[in-house]
C-alpha positions in Angstrom: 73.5 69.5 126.8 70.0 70.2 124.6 70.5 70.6 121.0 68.4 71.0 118.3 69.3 69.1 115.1 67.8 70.3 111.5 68.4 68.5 108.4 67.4 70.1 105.2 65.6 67.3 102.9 66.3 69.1 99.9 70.1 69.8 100.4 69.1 73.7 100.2 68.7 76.3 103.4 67.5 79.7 102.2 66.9 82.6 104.4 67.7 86.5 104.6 69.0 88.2 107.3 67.3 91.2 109.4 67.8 94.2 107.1 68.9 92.9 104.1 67.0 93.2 100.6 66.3 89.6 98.7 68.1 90.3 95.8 71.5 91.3 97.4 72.4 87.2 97.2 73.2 87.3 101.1 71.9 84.1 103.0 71.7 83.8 107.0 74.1 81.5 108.0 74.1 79.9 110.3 70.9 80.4 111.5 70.0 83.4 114.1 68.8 83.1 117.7 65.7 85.1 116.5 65.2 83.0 113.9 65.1 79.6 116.2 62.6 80.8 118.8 60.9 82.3 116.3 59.9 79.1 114.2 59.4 77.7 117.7 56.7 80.3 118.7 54.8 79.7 114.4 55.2 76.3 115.6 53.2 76.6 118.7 51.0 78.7 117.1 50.0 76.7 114.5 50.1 73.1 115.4 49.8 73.2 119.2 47.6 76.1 120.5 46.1 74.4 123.3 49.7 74.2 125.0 49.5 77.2 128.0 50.9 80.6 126.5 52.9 80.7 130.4 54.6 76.8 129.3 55.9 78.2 126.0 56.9 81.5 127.1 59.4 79.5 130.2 60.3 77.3 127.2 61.7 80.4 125.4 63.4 82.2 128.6 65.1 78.9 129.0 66.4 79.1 125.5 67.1 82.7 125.4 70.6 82.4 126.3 73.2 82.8 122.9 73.4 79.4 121.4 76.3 77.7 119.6 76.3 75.7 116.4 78.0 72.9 114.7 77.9 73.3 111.0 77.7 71.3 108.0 79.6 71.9 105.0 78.1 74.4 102.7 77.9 76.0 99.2 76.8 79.0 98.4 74.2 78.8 95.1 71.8 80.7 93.5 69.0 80.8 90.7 67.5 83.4 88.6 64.2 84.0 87.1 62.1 86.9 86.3 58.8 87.1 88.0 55.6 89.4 86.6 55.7 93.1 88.1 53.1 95.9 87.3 52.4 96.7 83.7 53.3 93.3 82.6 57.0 94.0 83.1 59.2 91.3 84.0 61.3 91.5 87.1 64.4 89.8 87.5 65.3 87.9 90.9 68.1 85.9 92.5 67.2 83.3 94.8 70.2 82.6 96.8 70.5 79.6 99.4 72.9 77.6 101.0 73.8 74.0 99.2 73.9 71.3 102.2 74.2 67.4 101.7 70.8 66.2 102.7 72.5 63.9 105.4 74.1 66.1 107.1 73.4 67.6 110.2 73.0 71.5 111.9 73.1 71.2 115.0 72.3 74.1 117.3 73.4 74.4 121.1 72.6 75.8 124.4 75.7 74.9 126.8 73.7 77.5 129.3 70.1 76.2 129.2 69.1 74.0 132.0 65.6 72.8 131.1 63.0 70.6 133.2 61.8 67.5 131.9 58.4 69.2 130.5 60.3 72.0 129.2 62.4 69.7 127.2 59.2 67.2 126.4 57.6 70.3 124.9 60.8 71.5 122.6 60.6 68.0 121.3 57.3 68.2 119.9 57.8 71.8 118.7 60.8 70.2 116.7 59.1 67.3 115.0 56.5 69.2 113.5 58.3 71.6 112.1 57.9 71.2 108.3 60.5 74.3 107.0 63.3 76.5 108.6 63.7 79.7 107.0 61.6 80.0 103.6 59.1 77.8 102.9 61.3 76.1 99.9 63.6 74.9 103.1 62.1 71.6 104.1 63.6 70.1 106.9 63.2 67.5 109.7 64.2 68.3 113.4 64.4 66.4 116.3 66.0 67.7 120.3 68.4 65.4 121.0 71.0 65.4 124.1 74.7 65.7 123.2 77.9 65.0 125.4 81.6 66.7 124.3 80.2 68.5 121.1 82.9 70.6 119.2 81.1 73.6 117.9 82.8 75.8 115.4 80.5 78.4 115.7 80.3 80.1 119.0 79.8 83.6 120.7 82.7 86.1 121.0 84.4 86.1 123.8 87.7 88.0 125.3 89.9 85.5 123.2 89.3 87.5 120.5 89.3 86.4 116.6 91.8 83.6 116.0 93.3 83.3 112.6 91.2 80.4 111.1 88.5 82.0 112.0 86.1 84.9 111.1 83.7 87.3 112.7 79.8 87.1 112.1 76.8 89.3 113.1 73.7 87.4 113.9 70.2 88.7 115.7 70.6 87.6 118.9 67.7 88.2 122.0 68.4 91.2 124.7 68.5 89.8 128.5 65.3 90.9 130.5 67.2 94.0 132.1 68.1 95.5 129.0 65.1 95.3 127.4 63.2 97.2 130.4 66.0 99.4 129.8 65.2 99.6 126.1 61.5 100.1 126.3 61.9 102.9 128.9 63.6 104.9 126.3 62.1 103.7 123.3 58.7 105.2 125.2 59.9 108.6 125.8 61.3 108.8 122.4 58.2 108.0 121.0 56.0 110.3 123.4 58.6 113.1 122.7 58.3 112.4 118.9 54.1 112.5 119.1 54.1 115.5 121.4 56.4 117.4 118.9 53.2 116.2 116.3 50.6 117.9 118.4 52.4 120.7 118.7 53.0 121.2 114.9 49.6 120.6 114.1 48.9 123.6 117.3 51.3 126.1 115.5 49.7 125.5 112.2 46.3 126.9 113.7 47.5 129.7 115.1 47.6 128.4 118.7 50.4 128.1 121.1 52.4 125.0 121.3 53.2 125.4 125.2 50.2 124.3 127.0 49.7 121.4 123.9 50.1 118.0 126.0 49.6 114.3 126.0 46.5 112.7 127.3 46.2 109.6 129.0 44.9 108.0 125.7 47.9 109.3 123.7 50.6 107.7 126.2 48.5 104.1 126.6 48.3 103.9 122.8 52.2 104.9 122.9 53.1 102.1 125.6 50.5 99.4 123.9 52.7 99.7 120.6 55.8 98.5 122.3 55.9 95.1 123.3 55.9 94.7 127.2 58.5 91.6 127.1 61.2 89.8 124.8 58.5 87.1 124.3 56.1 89.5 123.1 58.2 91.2 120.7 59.2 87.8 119.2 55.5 87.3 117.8 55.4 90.9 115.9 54.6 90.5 112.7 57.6 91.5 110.3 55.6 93.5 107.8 54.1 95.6 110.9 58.0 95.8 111.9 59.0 97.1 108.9 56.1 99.6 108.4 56.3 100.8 111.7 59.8 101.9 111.0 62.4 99.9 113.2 65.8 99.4 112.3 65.8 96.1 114.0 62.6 94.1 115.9 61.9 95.3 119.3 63.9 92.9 121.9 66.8 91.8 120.0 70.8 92.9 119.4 73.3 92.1 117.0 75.7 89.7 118.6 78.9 88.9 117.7 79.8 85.0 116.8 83.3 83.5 115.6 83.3 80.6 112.7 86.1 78.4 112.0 87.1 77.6 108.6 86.6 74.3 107.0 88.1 72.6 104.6 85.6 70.0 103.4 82.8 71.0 100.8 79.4 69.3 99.8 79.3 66.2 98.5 79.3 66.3 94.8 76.9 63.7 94.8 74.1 66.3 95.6 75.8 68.7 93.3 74.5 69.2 89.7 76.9 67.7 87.0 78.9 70.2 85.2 81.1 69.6 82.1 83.0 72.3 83.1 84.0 74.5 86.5 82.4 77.7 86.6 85.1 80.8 85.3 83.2 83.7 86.9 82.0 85.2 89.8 80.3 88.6 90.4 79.5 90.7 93.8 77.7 94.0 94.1 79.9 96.5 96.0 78.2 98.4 98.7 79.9 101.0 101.4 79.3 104.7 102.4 82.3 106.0 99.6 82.5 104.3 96.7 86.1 104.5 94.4 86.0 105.7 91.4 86.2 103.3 88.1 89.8 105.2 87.3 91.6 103.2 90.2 89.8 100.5 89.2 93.6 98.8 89.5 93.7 99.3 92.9 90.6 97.7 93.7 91.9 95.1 91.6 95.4 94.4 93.3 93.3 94.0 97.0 90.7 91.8 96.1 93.9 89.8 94.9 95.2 89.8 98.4 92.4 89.0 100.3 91.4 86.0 97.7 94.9 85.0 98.3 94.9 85.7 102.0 91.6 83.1 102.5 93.1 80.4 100.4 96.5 80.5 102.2 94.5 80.2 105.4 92.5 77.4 104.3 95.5 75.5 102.8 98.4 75.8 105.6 99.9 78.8 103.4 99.5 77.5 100.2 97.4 79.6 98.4 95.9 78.7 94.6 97.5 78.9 91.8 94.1 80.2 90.3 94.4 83.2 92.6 97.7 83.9 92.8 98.8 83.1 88.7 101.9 81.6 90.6 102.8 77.9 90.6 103.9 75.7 93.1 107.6 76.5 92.6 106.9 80.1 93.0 107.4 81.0 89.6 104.8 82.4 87.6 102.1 80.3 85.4 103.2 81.8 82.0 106.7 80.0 82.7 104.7 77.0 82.6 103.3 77.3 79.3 100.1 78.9 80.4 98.8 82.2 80.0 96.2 84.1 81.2 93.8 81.3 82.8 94.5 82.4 86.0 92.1 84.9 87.5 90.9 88.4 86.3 89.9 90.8 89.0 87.8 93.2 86.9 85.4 95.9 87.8 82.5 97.8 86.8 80.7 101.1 87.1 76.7 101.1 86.2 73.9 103.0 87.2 72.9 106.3 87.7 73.0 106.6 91.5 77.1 105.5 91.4 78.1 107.8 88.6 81.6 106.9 87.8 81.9 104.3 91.1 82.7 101.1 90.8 79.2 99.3 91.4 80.3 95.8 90.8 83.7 93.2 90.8 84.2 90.2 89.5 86.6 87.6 89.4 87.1 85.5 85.7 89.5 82.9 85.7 89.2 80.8 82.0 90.8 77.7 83.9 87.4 77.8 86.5 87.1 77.9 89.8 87.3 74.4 91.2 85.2 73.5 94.4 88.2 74.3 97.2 88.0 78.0 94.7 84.2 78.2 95.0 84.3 78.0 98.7 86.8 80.9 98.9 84.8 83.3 96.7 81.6 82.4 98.7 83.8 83.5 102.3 84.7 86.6 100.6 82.5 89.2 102.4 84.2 92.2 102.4 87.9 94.4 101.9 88.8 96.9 104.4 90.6 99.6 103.2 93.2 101.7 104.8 91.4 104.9 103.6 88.9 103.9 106.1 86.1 103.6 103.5 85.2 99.8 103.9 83.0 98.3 101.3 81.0 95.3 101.3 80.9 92.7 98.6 77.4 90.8 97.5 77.8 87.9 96.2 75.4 87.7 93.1 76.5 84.2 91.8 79.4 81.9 90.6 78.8 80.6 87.1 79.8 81.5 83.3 79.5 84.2 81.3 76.5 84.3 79.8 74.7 83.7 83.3 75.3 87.3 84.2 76.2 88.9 80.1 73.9 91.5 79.0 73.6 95.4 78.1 70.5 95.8 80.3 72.1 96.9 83.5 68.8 98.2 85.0 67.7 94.8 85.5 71.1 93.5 87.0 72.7 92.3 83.0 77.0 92.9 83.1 77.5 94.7 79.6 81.4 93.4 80.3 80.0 89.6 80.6 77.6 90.1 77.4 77.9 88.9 73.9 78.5 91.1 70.6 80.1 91.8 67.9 81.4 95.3 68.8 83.5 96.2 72.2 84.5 99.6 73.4 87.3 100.2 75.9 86.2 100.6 79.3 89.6 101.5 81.1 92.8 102.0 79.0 95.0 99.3 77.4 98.2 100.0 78.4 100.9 98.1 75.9 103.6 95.5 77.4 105.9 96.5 74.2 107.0 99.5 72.9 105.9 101.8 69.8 108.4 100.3 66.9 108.1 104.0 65.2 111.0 104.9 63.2 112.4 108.0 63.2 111.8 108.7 59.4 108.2 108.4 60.5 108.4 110.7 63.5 109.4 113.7 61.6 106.5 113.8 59.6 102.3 114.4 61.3 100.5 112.2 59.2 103.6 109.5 59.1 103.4 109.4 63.0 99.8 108.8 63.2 99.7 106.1 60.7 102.8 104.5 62.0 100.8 104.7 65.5 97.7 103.2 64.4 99.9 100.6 62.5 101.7 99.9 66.1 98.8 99.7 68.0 96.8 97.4 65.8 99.6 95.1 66.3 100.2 95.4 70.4 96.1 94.2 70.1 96.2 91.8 67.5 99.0 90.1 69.9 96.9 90.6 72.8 94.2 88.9 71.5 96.6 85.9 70.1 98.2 85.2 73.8 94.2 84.3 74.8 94.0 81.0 73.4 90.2 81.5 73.7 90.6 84.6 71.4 93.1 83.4 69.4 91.4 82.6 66.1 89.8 86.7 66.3 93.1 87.9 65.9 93.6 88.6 62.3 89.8 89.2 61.5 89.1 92.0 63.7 88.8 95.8 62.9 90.5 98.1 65.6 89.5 101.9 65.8 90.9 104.1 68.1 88.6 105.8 71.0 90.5 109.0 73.2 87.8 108.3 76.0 84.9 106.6 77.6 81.7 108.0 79.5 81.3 108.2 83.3 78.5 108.9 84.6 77.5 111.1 81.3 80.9 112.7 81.7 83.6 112.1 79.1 86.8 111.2 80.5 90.1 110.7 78.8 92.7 107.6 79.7 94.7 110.3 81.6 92.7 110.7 84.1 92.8 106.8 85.1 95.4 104.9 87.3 97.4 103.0 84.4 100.4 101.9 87.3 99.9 99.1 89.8 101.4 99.4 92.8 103.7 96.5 93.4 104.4 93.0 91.8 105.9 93.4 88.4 104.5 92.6 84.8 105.9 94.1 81.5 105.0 97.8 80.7 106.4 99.8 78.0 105.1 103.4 79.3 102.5 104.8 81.0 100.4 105.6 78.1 97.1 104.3 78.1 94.8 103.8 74.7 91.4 102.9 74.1 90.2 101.0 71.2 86.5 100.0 69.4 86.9 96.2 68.4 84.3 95.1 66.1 84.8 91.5 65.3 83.1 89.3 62.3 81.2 87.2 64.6 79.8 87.6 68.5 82.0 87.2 71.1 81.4 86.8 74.6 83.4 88.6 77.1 85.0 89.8 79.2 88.0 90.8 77.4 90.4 92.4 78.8 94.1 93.4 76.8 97.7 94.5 77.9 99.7 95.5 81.5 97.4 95.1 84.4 94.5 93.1 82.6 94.1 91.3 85.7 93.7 93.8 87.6 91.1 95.6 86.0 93.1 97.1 83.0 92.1 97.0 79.6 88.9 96.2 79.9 86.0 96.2 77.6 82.0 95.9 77.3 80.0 95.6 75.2 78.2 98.6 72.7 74.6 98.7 73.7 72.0 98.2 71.1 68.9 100.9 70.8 
């Protein structure tokens, strides 16, 4: 069987799919069928142009069936860095990759192809001179090699369906020659039908009749010369000319469906930059065609829970992480062991103008850190599926600390929640885990009741603060004022009208009041912070104040 092995010299693959944007932190992986023959054709292009255009286009019809892949154990990564835009501003970007041990092997597959001996002779030069795969920062070295018995864990759908260690992904696969005539037949008349509909506009607009307005011969050749005449054409477009001409997708190719298995094993941490600590944070942008609303931001919070949980189960024969699930081997919860709150936060966010009130962004904070096995999950999670049919897509923009994503610039990606300051407002209400201690001397009188109030609730978030042991020592020096609401969207709404309840597991809850506080410590602190019943789950949250 002919295979195509890549190893990427500097232990990172980056690449970004077919109709995704370069700051959205996805990566293409594994690697598309479009993307293969594509590097092929640069290849012959640029190193080997005196090899017959007829030799290289039998070379890609053998290789045009869907291809299967063994892969090597990955990381997700990113960096950041602001690059010069127009008017000397500074535009942030995130370069996001895949993290690969060096020695490791991809190994790509066709179990269909039958090659000749030239055929295979040619692919094997085409591979050893390719110097990158993907972006140009992806060095690699390639060879064709053939393989007996290889187990790939990356292979095309088929009627067996998706199995429970495994998961579904869309890559841009070629159409079969029959399809594509197909295709281009009605791609044509769309197009003629779409210019026709031009000429007769630009009839009506001199005062002439549109019926008797038709195309000439030139008009249809120039229409059919735009569309490419074979698969083999239409993998040498140009992207930029792709893009500017408008298709959704390049001429010639489908999305085709491919299951992965699970792995267990991670990179090396040889190739792995040395820490002092695990990373306590991870952040996705939320995309989908409805987005919920910040007030039941709880409920968002309770099913990213599940689905972390249901990925580490999978990949652990059931037993899921205690970072994820704040439970214990034993089953009891981590507080009964003496620790509190290091277990992960699922928090989220609303920012930006086009989303007003919408949750825009989750994260997931754990002060314990994400170990590697924890990494992996949070790079696998891709998505939740609701059962309001409104599916949304998670990003993932990074896993690192706080101050990697802190900030109160949110038009240039900064998380006011994840930023440092002295002063934090409430951005969903607290909701106490102990009751009011209000006598009933103090209830009779107005001005009694609201001091004995304010006295309460200073106390419920001085205690909050002391069961972090990370925010501790702020405890007794911070000033607490009390705020009825917070802005969505430029609209002022009161704790009312958020979610304060979750809806199963249990946790201590005094009422269903929710409050909102302004904290304004004596020195910065760096979030998030988040106080009271269901602060992991998106409750009691703060950001922030902005400075103008």
């Amino acid at each position: 069987m002919l295979a195509l092995e890549l190893k990427f010299l500097t232990g990172k693959y980056h690449a970004t799919p077919w109709g995704r944007q370069v700051n959205e932190g996805a990566v293409e992986w594994p690697p598309s069928p479009w993307r293969i023959l594509r590097t092929l054709i640069a290849t012959w292009y640029h190193k080997f142009p005196d090899v017959p255009e007829a030799e290289m286009q039998a070379l890609i019809d053998t290789l045009s069936s869907p291809p299967s892949y063994q892969l090597p154990p990955t990381l997700d990564g990113h960096t950041r860095h602001y690059m010069p835009a127009a008017g000397d501003a500074k535009t942030k970007i995130f370069d996001t990759f895949v993290t690969v041990n060096p020695k490791d092997r991809l190994i790509i597959c066709w179990p269909k192809a039958n090659p000749s001996p030239e055929q295979v002779s040619l692919f094997k030069q085409l591979a050893r001179s390719i110097n990158y795969f993907g972006r140009a920062e992806s060095w690699v070295e390639a060879d064709v090699t053939e393989v007996a018995n290889l187990i790939c864990d990356t292979v095309p759908l088929d009627e067996n369906g998706v199995a429970e260690d495994q998961e579904l992904v869309r890559l841009l696969g070629l159409t079969d020659s029959n399809s594509f005539g197909r295709w281009r037949e009605a791609a044509t008349q769309a197009l003629a039908l779409q210019r026709l509909k031009e000429e007769q506009g630009k009839a009506i607009a001199k005062g002439k009749s549109a019926d008797k307005i038709k195309l000439t011969p030139k008009m249809i050749s120039a229409i059919e010369s735009s569309i490419p005449q074979a698969t083999f054409e239409a993998l040498q477009c140009d992207t930029s000319e792709l893009r500017k001409a408008g298709w959704n997708r390049p001429p010639g190719s489908e999305w085709a469906s491919y299951v992965r298995t699970w792995k267990k094993t991670s990179v090396s941490k040889r190739y792995i930059k040395p820490t002092n600590s695990f990373p306590t944070v991870a952040r996705y942008a939320v995309a989908g065609t409805v987005l919920p609303r910040l007030t039941d931001a709880v409920l968002l919070g309770e099913r990213l829970r599940c689905y972390l949980m249901g990925i580490s189960g999978k990949r652990n024969d059931g037993q899921c992480s205690a970072v994820f699930s704040g439970k214990a081997n034993d089953g009891n919860p981590l507080a009964e062991h003496g620790t509190r709150h290091g277990h992960a936060h699922f928090l989220c966010e609303s920012y930006g103008p086009n989303n007003p009130g919408r949750i825009t962004h989750v994260m997931v904070y754990a002060p314990a850190g994400f170990n590697f096995e924890d990494q992996s999950v949070l790079t696998s999670l891709r998505g939740i599926y609701g059962s309001d049919g409104h599916d949304l897509q998670l990003i993932l923009l990074g896993i690192g600390m706080p101050w990697d994503f802190g900030g109160t610039n949110v038009k240039i990606g900064q998380s006011p929640t994840l930023a440092e300051s002295c002063v934090w407002l409430s951005r969903t209400p607290m909701v106490p885990t102990d009751h009011l201690r209000i006598r009933k001397s103090e209830r009779r009188d107005p001005e009694s009741y609201a001091a004995a109030t304010k006295r309460e609730l200073d106390r419920l978030v001085r205690r909050e603060l002391a069961r972090r042991s990370w925010l501790a020592h702020l405890a007794d020096q911070v000033q607490i004022e009390a705020l009825d609401h917070t802005v969505l969207g430029g609209i002022e709404t009161k704790w009312l009208k958020f979610r304060r309840q979750r809806t199963k597991g249990g946790g201590e809850c005094s009422s269903n009041n929710g409050f909102g506080f302004r904290l304004t410590f004596a020195k910065p602190v760096i979030g998030p912070i988040a106080l009271g019943y269901g602060s992991h789950y998106g409750l009691g949250l703060f950001e922030a104040e902005p400075k103008y």
